[in-house]
C-alpha positions as CSV (number, residue, x, y, z in Angstrom):
1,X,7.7,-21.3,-18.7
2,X,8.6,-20.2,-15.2
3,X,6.4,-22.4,-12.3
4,X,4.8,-19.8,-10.0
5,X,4.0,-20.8,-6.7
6,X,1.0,-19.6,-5.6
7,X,0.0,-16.9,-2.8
8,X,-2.1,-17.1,0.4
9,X,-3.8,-14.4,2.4
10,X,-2.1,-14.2,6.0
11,X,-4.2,-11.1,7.2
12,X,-6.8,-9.4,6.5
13,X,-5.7,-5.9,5.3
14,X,-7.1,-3.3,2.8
15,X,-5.0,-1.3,1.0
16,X,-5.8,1.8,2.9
17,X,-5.2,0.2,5.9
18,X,-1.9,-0.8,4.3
19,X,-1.1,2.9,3.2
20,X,-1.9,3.9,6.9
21,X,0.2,0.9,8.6
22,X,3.3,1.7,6.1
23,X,2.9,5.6,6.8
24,X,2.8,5.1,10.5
25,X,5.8,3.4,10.8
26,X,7.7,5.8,8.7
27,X,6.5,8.2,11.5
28,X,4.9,10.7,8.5
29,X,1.5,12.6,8.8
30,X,-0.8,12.2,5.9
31,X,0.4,16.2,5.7
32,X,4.2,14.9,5.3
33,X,3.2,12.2,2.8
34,X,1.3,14.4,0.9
35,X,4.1,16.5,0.7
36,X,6.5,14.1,-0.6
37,X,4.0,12.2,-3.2
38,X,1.8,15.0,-4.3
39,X,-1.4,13.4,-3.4
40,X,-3.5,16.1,-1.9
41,X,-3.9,15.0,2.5
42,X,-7.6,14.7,1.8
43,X,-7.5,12.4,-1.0
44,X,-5.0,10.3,1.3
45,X,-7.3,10.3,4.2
46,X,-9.9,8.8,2.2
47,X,-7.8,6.4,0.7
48,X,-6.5,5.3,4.6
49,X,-10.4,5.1,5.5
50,X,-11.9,3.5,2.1
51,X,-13.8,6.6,0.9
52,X,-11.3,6.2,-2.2
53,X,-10.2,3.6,-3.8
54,X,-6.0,3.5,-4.0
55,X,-5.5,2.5,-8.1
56,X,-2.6,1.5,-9.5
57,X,-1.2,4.7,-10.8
58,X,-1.7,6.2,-6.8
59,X,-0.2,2.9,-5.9
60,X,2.9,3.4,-7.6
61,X,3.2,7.3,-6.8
62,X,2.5,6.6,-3.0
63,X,4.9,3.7,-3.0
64,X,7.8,5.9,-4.7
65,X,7.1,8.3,-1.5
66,X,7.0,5.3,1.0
67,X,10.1,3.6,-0.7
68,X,8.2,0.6,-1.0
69,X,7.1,-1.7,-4.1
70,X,3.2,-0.8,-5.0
71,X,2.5,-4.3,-4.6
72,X,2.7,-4.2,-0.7
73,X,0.1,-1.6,-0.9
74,X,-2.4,-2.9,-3.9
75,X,-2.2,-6.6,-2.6
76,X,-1.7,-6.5,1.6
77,X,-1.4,-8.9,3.3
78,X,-0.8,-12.4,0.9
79,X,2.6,-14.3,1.4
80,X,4.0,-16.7,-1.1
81,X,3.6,-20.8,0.0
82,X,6.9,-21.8,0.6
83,X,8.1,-24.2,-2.4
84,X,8.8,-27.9,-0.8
C-alpha cells in the first residue's frame, strides 16, 4: 500500500470563496460562468457567498468550466507536507 503523506491547511478559504477567487482570475462574471457550466448565475452567487452549499457533482461541473480539478474548489486551501 501506497504511503500518503498527509495535508495541512495554509489558509483559510471556503469553497465559495474558492469558486469566486478562481473565477476572478479567469476575468469571467458569474453571468459568463454560468454560461459555460450551466449553473444558473443565482445559484453561483450563492454558492460564492455561502447561501449554497457547492457539492461534489457542482464541483466537478464548475471545475470542467474553470479548467481546474474539483478538488481545488471542494478542499481550498490545504497543501501536501513536503516528504523529508
Amino acid at each position: 500500500m501506497r504511503k500518503f503523506v498527509p495535508a495541512k491547511k495554509r489558509v483559510d478559504v471556503s469553497p465559495g470563496e474558492s469558486v469566486r477567487i478562481i473565477r476572478e482570475l479567469q476575468e469571467l462574471s458569474q453571468t459568463q460562468l454560468s454560461a459555460l457550466c450551466g449553473i444558473p448565475q443565482t445559484t453561483i452567487s450563492s454558492i460564492e457567498n455561502s447561501r449554497v452549499n457547492l457539492g461534489v457533482e457542482r464541483a466537478k461541473v464548475l471545475a470542467t468550466a474553470l479548467r481546474c480539478h474539483p478538488a481545488v474548489l471542494v478542499f481550498p486551501g490545504w497543501q501536501l507536507e513536503s516528504a523529508a
